[in-house]
N, C-alpha and C positions, 0 to 999 in steps of 0.2 A: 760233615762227611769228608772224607779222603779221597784225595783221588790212588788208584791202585797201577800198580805195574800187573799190565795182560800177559796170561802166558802164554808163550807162543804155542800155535796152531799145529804145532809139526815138530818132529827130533830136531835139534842142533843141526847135522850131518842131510837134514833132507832135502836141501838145495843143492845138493855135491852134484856135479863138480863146478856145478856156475858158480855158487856163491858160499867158500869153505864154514866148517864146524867152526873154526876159531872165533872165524871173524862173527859169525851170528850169536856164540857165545858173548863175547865182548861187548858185541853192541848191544844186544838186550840186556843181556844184564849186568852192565855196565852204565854204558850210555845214557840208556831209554829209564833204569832206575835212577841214575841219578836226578833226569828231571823230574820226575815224580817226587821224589825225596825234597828237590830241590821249590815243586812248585806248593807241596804241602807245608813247605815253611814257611813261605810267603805270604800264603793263606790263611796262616794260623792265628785264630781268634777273628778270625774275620768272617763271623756265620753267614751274611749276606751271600759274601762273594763263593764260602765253601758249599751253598746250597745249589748253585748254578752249574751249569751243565757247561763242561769244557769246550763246548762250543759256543754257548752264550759268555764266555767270558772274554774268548777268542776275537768276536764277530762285535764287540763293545767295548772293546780296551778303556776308552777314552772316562770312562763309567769307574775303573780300577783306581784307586789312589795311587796320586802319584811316584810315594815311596816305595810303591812295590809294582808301579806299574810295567817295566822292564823287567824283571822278576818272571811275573807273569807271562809277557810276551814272548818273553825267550826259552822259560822250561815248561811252558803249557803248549806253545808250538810244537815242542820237540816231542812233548807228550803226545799231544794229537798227533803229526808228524811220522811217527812210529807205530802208534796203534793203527793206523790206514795202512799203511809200510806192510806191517807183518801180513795182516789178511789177507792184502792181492798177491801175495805170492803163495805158489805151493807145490809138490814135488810133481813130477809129470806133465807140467805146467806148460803156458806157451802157445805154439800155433797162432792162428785167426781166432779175431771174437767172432762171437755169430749171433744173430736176432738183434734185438735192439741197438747193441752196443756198436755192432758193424753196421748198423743203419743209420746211428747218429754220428760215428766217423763218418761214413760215407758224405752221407750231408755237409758236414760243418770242414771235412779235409779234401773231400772226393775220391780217398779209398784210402783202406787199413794202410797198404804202403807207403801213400805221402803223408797219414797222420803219423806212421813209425818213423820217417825220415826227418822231419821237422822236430821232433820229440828227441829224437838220439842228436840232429844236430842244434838243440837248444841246452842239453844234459851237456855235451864233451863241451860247448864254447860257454858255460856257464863259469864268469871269473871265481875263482874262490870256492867256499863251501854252499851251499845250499842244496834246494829243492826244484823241481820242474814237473807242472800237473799238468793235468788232465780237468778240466771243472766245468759245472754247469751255470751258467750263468743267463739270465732271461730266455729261459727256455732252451738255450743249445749249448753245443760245447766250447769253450777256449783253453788255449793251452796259454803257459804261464811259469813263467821261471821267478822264484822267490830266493833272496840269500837268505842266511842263516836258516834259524827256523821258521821264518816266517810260511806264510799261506793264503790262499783264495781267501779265506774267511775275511782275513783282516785288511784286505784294501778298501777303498773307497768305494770302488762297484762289488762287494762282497760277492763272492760266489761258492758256490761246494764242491769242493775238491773228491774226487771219484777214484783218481788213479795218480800214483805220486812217485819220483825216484829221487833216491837220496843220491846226492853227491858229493858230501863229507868224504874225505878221505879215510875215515874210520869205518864206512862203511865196504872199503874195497880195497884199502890195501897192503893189509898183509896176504892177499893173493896177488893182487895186479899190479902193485906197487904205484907207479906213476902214469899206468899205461890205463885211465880211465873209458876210453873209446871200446876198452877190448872187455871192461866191466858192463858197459855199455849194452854192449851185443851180446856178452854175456846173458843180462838181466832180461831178458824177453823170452827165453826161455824155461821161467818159470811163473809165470804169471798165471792170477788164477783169475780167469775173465768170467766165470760167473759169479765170482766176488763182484767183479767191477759193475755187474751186468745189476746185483743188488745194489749197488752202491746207487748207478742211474737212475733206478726206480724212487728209493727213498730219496736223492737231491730232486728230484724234480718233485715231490710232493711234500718236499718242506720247505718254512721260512726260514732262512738263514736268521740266529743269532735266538728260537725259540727251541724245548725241547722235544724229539721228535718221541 
């Protein structure tokens, strides 16, 4: 089996004017297909590993041969990475979560606005490229800054990443250029929190590194 490039859930243009047509061009089908191209060559001929679910592969690196084992790590990240990416966002997006998901910030941050403060000021001071989640981990939430592609899955306390923002400069700037804070505040504005709200239900009722 192969893994596939998802198509996005929405037009090019339907994050405008938070986050432009170009740039979501580019990144999906660019970016986000090159890992996929990138992570089914790795894979190839390797039925074991091509039968595993990109979160079991994610969540067991250590399990991959070592010649391909960075391969993996780096264009199945990006693959997972982006398949979460695209979901939680969507046009008319934003606001307050409500029910669960504002219940379990409440808890784990003690309100939507200091888990939005801590979250925006872990994204702008994040060196370099990567990611910043949102995850669940032994039952509640932690947030969490990963470079490159890395992710919750693959640390040593594995956890399930629920809610994610890219911080690659490919992903913001041919609109914001250098000005990632103002991407930032941007991105909150299209977020699709009953996305996330599914996301919470299915982390908390699976095991990290099985298929759900």
């Amino acid at each position: 089996m192969s893994h596939q490039l998802p198509a996005l859930p929405y037009a090019f243009d339907a994050l405008e004017p938070y986050i432009d047509a170009k740039t979501m061009e580019l990144h999906h089908g660019k970016h986000h297909a090159t890992y996929v191209t990138k992570l089914n060559q790795a894979l190839e001929g390797k039925t074991e590993l091509q039968n595993k679910s990109l979160e079991e592969l994610l969540s067991s690196l250590d399990s991959v041969p070592s010649e391909i084992r960075t391969a993996v790590h780096n264009h199945g990240g990006g693959h997972f990475n982006h398949s979460l990416f695209w979901k939680i966002m969507k046009k008319n997006g934003g606001g307050e979560p409500k029910g669960d998901v504002a219940s379990a910030l409440n808890s784990a941050f003690g309100s939507f606005n200091e888990f939005k403060n801590k979250f925006s000021t872990a994204a702008t001071n994040l060196f370099g490229s990567g990611w910043v989640w949102l995850a669940v981990r032994n039952g509640g939430l932690v947030l969490e800054s990963t470079p490159n592609q890395d992710n919750p899955l693959m640390s040593k306390e594995a956890g399930e990443p629920i809610f994610g923002l890219d911080v690659w400069e490919h992903a913001y700037y041919l609109k914001y250029q250098n000005r990632r804070p103002e991407y930032i505040e941007a991105w909150w504005s299209v977020i699709n929190w009953e996305q996330v709200a599914e996301n919470l239900v299915n982390a908390k009722s699976a095991k990290v590194g099985t298929k759900r």
